[in-house]
C-alpha positions as CSV (number, residue, x, y, z in Angstrom):
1,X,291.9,42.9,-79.3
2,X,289.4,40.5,-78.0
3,X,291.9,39.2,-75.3
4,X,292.2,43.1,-73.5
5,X,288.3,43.6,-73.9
6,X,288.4,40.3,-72.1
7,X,290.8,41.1,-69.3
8,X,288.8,45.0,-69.2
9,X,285.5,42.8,-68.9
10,X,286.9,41.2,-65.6
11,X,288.6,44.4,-64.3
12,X,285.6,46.3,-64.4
13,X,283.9,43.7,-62.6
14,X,286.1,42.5,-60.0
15,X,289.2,44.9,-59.4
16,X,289.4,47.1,-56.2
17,X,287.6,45.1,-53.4
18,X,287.7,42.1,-55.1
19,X,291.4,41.1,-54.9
20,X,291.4,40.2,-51.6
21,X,291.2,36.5,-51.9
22,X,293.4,36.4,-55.5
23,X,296.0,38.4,-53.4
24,X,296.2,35.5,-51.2
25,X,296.6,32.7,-53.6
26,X,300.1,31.0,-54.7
27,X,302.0,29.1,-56.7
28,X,302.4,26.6,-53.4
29,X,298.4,26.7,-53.1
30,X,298.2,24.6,-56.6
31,X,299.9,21.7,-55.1
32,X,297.0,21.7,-52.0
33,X,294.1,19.2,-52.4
34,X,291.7,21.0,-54.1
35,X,288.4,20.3,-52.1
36,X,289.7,22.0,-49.4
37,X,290.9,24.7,-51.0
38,X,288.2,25.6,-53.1
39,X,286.0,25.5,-49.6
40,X,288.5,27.8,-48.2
41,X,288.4,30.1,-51.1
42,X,284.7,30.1,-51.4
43,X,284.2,30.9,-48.2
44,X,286.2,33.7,-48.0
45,X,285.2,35.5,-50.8
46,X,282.5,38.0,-50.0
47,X,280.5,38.0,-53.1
48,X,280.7,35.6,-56.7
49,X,282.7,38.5,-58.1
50,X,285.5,38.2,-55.2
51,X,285.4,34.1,-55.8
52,X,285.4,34.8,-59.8
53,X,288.6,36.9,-59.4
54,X,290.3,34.6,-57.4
55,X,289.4,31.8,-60.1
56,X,290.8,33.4,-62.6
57,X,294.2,33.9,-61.0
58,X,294.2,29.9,-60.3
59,X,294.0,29.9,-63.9
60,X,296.4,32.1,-64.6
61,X,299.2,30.5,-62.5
62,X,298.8,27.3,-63.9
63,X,298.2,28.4,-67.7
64,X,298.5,32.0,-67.9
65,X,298.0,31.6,-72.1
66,X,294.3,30.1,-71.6
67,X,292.8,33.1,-70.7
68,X,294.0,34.7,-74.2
69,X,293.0,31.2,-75.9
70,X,289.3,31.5,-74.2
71,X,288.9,35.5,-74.5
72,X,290.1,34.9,-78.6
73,X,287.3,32.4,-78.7
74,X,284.3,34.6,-79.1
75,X,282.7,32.5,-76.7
76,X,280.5,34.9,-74.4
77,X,282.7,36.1,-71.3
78,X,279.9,35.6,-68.9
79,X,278.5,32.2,-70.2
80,X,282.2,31.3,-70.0
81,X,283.4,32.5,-66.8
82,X,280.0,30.6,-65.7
83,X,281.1,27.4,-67.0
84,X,284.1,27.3,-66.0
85,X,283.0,28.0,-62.5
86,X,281.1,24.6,-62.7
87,X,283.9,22.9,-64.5
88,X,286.2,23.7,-61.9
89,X,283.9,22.7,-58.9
90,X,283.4,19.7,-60.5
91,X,287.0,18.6,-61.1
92,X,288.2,19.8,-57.9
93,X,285.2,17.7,-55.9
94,X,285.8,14.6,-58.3
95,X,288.7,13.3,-56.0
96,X,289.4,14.4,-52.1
97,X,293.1,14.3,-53.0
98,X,293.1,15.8,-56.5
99,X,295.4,19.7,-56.3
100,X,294.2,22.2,-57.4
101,X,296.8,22.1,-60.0
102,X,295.5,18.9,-61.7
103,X,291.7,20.3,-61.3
104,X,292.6,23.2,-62.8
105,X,294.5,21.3,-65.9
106,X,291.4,18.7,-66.5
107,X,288.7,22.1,-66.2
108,X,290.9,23.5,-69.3
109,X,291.0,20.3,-70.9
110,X,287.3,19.8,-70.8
111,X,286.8,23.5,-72.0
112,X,289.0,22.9,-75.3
């Protein structure tokens, strides 16, 4: 129950306008270095809602069960979604030649 409040929690934030960057991402994009990516990303993205969607799909491709895991926490969403926005800055800026893949897979690590 907690995981579809979860998923209607981002939905109602981000959906409509704010899948224009998440459209764009793929499964080839994970293997990219992550700096540049996450620039790329950021910097499309119109607003932090547009930029939190698309984070969320990253997430998804690479561990599509850790959004369950974190939404059956009972963590707050918005204090989550917040640090794992930092998490995953951090990881991906770490290393100029780290993918976004292995960024991704140390931010969910570090969230356990």
């Amino acid at each position: 129950m907690k995981y579809y409040l979860f998923v209607l929690l981002f939905a109602s934030i981000s959906f409509a306008n704010n899948l224009r960057v998440a459209d764009l991402i793929t499964y080839k994009d994970l293997d990219e270095p992550c700096p540049g990516k996450y620039s790329e990303w950021y910097l499309m993205s119109k607003n932090e809602s547009e930029w939190g969607t698309a984070q969320v799909k990253i997430f998804f491709l690479v561990d599509k069960g850790f959004l369950k895991r974190a939404a059956n926490s009972g963590v707050n969403p918005t204090e989550w979604a917040n640090q794992l926005g930092k998490n995953f800055r951090y990881f991906c800026e770490k290393s100029p030649t780290v993918s976004v893949k292995t960024a991704v897979k140390q931010t969910i690590n570090f969230m356990k």
